[in-house]
C-alpha positions in Angstrom: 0.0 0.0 0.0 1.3 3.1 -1.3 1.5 6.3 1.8 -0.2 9.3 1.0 2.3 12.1 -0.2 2.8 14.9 1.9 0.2 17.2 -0.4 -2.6 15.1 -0.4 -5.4 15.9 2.0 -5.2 13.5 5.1 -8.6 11.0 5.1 -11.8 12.2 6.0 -10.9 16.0 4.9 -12.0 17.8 1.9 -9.1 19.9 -0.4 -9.7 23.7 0.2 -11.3 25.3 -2.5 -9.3 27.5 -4.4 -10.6 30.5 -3.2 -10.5 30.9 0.8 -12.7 33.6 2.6 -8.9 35.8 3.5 -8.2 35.5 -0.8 -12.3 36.1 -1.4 -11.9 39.6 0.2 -8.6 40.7 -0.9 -10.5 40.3 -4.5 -13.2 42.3 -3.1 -11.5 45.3 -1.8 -8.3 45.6 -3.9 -10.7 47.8 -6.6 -11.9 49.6 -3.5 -8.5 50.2 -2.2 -7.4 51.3 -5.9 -10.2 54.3 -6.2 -9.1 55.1 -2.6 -6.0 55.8 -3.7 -6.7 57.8 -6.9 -9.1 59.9 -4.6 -6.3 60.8 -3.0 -4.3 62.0 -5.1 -7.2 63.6 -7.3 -8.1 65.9 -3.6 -4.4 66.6 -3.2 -3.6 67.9 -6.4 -7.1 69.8 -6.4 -6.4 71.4 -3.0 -2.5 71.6 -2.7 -1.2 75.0 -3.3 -2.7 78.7 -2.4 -5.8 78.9 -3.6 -6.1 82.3 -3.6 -3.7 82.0 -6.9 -6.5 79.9 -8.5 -6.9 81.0 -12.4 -10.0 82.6 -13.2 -11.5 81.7 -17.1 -12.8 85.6 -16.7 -9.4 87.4 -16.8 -8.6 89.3 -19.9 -12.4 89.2 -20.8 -15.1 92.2 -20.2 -16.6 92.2 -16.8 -20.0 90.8 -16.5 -23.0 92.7 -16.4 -23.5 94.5 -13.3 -27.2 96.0 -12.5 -27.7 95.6 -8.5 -29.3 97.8 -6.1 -27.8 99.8 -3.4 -27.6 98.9 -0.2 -30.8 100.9 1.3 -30.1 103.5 4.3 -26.0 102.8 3.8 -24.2 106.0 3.7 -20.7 107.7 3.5 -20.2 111.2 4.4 -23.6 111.8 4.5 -24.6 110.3 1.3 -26.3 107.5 0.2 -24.0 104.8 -1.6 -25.1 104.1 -4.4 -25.2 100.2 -6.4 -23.5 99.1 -8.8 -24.0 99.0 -12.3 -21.9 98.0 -15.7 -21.5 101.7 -16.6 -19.1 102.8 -13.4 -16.4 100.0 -14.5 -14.7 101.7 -17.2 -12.7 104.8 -17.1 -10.3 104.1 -14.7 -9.8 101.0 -12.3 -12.1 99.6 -10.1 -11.5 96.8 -7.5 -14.5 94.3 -6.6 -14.7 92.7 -3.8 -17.4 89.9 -2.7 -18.4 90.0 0.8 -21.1 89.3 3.4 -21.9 89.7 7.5 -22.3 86.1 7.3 -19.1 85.6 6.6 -16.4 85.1 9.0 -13.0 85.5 6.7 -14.5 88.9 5.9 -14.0 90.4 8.8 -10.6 89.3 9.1 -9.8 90.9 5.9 -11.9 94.0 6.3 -9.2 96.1 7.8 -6.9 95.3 5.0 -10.1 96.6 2.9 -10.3 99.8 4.8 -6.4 100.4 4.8 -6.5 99.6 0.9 -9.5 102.1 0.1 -7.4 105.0 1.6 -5.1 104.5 -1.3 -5.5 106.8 -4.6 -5.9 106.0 -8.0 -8.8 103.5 -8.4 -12.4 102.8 -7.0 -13.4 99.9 -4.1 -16.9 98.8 -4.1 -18.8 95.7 -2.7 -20.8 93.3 -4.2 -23.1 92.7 -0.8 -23.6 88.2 -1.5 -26.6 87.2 -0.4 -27.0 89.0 3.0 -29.7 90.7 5.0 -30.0 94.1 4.7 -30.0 95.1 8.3 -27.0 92.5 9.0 -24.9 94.0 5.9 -25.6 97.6 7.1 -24.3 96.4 10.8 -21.5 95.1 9.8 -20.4 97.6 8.0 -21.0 100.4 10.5 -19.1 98.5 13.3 -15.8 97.8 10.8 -16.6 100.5 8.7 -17.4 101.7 4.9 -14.2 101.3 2.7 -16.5 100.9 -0.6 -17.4 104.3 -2.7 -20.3 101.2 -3.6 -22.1 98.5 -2.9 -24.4 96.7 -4.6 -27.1 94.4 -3.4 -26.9 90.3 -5.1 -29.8 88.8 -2.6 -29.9 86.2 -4.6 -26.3 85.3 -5.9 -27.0 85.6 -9.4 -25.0 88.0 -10.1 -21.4 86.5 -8.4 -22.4 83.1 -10.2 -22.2 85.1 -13.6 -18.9 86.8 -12.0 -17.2 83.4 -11.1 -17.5 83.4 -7.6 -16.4 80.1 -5.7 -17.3 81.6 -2.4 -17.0 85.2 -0.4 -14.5 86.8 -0.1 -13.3 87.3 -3.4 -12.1 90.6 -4.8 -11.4 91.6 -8.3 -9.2 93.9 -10.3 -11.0 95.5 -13.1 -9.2 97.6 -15.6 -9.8 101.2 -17.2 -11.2 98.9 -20.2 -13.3 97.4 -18.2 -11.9 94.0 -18.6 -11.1 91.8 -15.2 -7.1 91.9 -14.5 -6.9 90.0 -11.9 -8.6 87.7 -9.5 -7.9 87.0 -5.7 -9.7 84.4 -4.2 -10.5 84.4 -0.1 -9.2 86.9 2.0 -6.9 89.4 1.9 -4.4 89.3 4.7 -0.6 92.0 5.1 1.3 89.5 2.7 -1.5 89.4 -0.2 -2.2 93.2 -0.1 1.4 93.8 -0.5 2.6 91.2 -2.8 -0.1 90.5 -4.7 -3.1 92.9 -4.6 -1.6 96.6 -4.7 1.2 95.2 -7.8 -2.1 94.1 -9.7 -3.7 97.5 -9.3 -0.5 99.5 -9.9 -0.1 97.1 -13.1 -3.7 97.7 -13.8 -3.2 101.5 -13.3 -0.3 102.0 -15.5 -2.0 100.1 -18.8 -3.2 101.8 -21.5 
């Protein structure tokens, strides 16, 4: 009688079957495992970097159309402020900037705001994003007006047509009125003075 070789199955036991419940769910999750790992790297290179520095399919092209209402009771030196509208975007250079009360990163950069609108040579206004009135007319009286306007988009229409990913934003917009520039959330000491104020000045001193 021949002995069993050391591979065969001893008697009264069946040969596992080829694919064990360990082997099973290796199969199962590798493809889950695989889109883990290009989600990762899809989020990284999505989010790595400054976003602020985010390109913007508007620049070089004419600004959209602006038509909102003034913010009602807001004044400045005793007059009313008036909204914005396409017409007051050409002529000279104009910075935009997207804010709301709502909005906690704009009151950080809202001092950088006022300290910017004291400089010459261009025109600040607010696009007011989908705020209450009475909230938008506090805020601005406790951290004070830099804007010579401010127009009213209750319903967000408007920033959509503008590009807006979220508030703040604040755009450069040149005597042509074309956009030069883009800067997306807020504005702290290092982007006013490397980035903002050179895109003015550069927008300033085209033709």
């Amino acid at each position: 009688m021949s002995l069993p070789s050391p591979d065969s199955p001893s008697p009264g036991t069946e040969a596992p079957a080829s694919g064990t419940p360990l082997r099973r769910r290796l199969i199962v999750l590798l493809p889950l495992l695989a889109f883990a790992a290009l989600a990762a790297l899809f989020y990284g290179r999505l989010f790595s970097g400054d976003p602020s520095r985010i390109p913007s399919a508007l620049i070089g092209q004419p600004a959209p159309a602006l038509n909102l209402p003034p913010l009602e009771g807001l004044s400045r030196d005793g007059a009313p402020v008036p909204g914005l509208v396409s017409a007051e975007l050409t002529g000279g250079v104009t910075v935009l900037n997207v804010f709301a009360s709502w909005c906690v990163p704009c009151r950080d950069e809202h001092p950088f705001l006022v300290e910017l609108s004291k400089m010459p040579g261009f025109r600040l206004v607010g696009l007011n994003y989908k705020d209450a009135p009475d909230n938008a007319r506090r805020f601005l009286g406790t951290f004070g007006n830099p804007y010579a306007a401010v127009g009213v988009d209750a319903n967000g229409r408007t920033a959509i047509d503008w590009g807006v990913y979220g508030v703040p934003e604040t755009f450069v917009i040149g005597k042509d009125g074309r956009i030069a520039y883009k800067y997306i959330g807020p504005i702290d000491a290092e982007g006013l003075r490397a980035r903002l104020v050179p895109e003015i000045e550069k927008a300033r001193a085209a033709p």
